[in-house]
VOGU-3710 file (C-alpha; in Angstrom, 3 decimals, decimal comma):
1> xxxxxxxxxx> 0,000/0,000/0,000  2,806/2,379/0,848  4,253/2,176/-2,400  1,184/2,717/-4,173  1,450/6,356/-2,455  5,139/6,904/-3,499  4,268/5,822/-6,736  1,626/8,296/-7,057  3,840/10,819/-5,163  6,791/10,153/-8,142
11> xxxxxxxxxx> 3,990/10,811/-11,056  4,052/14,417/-9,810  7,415/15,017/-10,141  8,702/16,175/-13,415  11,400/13,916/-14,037  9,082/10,925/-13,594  5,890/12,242/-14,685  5,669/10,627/-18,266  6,725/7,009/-16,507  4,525/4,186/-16,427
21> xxxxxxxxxx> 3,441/3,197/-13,427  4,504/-0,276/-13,552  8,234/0,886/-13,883  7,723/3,523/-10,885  6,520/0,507/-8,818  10,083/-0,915/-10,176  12,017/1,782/-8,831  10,587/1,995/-5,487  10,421/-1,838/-5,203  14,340/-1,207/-5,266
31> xxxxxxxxxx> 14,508/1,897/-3,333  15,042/2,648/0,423  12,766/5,031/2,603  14,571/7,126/5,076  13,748/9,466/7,395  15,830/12,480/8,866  15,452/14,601/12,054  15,386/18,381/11,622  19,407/19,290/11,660  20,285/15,654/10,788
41> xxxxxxxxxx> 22,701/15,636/8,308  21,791/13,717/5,108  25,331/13,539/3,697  28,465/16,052/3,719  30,248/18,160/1,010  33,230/15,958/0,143  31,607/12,915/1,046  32,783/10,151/-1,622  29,422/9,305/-3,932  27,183/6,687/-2,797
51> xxxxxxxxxx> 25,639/6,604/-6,322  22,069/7,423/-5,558  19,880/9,475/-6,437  17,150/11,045/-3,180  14,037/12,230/-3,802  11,775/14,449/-0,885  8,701/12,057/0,205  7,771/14,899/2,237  9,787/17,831/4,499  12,612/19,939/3,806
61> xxxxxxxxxx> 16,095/20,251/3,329  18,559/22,947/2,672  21,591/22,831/0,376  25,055/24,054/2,133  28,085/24,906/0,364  31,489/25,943/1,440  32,562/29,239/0,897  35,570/31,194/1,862  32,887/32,465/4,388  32,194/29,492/5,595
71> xxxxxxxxxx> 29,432/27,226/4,992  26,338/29,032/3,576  22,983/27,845/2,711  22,423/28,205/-1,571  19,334/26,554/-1,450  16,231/25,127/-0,153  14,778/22,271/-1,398  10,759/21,041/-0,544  8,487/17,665/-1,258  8,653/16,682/-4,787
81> xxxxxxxxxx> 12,210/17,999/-5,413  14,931/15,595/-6,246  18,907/15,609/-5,423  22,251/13,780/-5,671  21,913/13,235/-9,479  25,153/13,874/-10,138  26,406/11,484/-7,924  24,312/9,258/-10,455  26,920/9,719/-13,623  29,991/10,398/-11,960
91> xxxxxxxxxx> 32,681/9,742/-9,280  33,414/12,962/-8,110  32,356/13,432/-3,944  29,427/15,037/-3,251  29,055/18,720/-4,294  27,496/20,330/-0,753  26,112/19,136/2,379  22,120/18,603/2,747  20,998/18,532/6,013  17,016/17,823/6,852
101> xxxxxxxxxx> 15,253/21,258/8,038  12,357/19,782/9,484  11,611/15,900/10,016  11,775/15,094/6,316  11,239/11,725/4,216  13,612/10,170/1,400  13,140/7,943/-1,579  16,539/6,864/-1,916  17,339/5,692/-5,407  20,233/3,722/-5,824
111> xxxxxxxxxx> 22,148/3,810/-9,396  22,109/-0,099/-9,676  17,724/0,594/-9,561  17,913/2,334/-12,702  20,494/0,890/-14,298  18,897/-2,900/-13,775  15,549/-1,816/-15,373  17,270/-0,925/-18,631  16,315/-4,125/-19,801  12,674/-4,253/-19,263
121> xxxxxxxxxx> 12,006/-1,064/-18,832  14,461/1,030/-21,398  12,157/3,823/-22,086  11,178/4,986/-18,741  14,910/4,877/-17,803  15,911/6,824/-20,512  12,783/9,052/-20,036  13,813/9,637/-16,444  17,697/10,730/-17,574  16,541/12,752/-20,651
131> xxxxxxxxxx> 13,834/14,956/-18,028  17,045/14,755/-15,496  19,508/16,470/-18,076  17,108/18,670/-19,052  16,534/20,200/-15,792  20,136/20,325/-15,240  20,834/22,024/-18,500  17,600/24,527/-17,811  19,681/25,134/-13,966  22,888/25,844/-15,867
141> xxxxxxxxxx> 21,128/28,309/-18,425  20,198/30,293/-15,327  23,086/30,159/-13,269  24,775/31,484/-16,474  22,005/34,073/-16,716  22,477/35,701/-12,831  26,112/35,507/-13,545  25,836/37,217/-16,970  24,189/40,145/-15,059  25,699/40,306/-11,750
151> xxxxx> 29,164/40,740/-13,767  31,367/43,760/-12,818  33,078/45,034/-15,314  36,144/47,874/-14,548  38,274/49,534/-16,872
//
């Protein structure tokens, strides 16, 4: 019954939206739940990549990066938002700290999930990496955009 609600849960999410639901009941079939304490920390910038891929049941988390500052908060992310893809398609450690922000839930998705449906399930994997890179590319576009206009320029 419980994964009937994730599964419905994952159909609202962009990157899994145009799934079937027989393949979403695949991923979670080979997922973990976890839950996290407000403060608790998910996993740290640096960390060496565990290779999954966490998606927000419900609750929220915020996104820490180092800075020559010190460790500031870039972002906060809410139910239905996804993170740790890139620790999906590469080996590099983990690119900021997440730490829960409330009690929050986690679909954890590991690599080897995804990767074993390719089989009988092809199109919703590659449907699930084609909405994931677009996102990412849409993120860079705008990240490039802020920069573009928050530029100083001195002669």
């Amino acid at each position: 019954m419980m994964s009937k609600k994730i599964v419905a849960k994952l159909k609202q999410i962009e990157i899994f939206s145009d799934v079937s639901e027989e393949a979403l009941e695949v991923i979670v079939d080979n997922s973990e739940i976890e839950r996290f304490k407000n403060e608790e920390i998910i996993f740290n910038e640096g960390d060496e990549s565990d290779k999954n891929l966490y998606v927000i049941i419900n609750g929220t988390v915020a996104v820490l990066k180092s800075m020559r500052q010190g460790e500031r908060e870039v972002g906060l992310l809410k139910e239905g938002k996804y993170f740790g893809e890139f620790a999906l398609f590469s080996r590099e450690p983990r690119q900021a700290t997440i730490e829960a922000r409330e009690t929050t839930t986690l679909l954890k998705i590991p690599f080897y999930a995804l990767e074993s449906m390719k089989k009988e399930h092809s199109q919703a994997v590659f449907k699930i990496y084609e909405n994931m890179f677009r996102q990412l590319a849409g993120q860079f576009r705008a990240m490039a955009d802020k920069a573009e206009k928050t530029q100083f320029w001195f002669n």
